[in-house]
N, C-alpha and C positions, 0 to 999 in steps of 0.2 A: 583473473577471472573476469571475463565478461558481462554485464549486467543490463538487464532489458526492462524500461519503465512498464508495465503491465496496470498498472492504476494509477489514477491522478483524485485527488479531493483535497478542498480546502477544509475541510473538516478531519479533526485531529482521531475523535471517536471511530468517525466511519473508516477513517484508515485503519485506527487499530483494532477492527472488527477484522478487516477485508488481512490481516496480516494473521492475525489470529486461526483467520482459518484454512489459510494456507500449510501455517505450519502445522494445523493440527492434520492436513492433508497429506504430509510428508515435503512440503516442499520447502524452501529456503529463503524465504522473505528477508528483503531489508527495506527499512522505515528512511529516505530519505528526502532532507529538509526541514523536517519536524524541529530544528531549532529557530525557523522562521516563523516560531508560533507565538500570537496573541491570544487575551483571553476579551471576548467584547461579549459581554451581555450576558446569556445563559450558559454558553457552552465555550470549549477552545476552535476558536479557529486560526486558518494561518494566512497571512499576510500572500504567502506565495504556493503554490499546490505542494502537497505534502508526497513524494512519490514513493508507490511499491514498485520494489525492481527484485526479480528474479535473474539466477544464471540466465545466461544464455540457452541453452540445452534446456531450459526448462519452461522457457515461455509460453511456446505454443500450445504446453501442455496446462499450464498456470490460467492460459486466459480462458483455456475450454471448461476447466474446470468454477470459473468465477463466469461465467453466461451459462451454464448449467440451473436448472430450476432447483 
């Protein structure tokens, strides 16, 4: 299976927001890098972008649906 970066953040929250509502979307989010994460200050951030990748087949529809109001 093919996978398509569709998100980038060095913020560990905002990704697991932006995954969250994918999959509550129906679609098939994976959390990739997220072991590159430190904690500095109030929150976790990570050292390197933290990325969402959907299938393939599902991208175009994953990123319409995340620029959606």
């Amino acid at each position: 299976m093919d996978l398509v970066v569709i998100f980038k953040s060095s913020n560990l929250n905002d990704a697991g927001l932006v995954r969250a509502r994918l999959e509550a979307a129906g679609f098939h989010p994976v959390l990739a890098n997220e072991y590159t994460a430190n904690v500095f200050g109030s929150g976790p951030y990570s050292i390197a972008p933290v990325h969402i990748q959907v299938p393939a087949e599902e991208a175009e529809d994953a990123r319409e649906f995340l620029a959606a109001p």
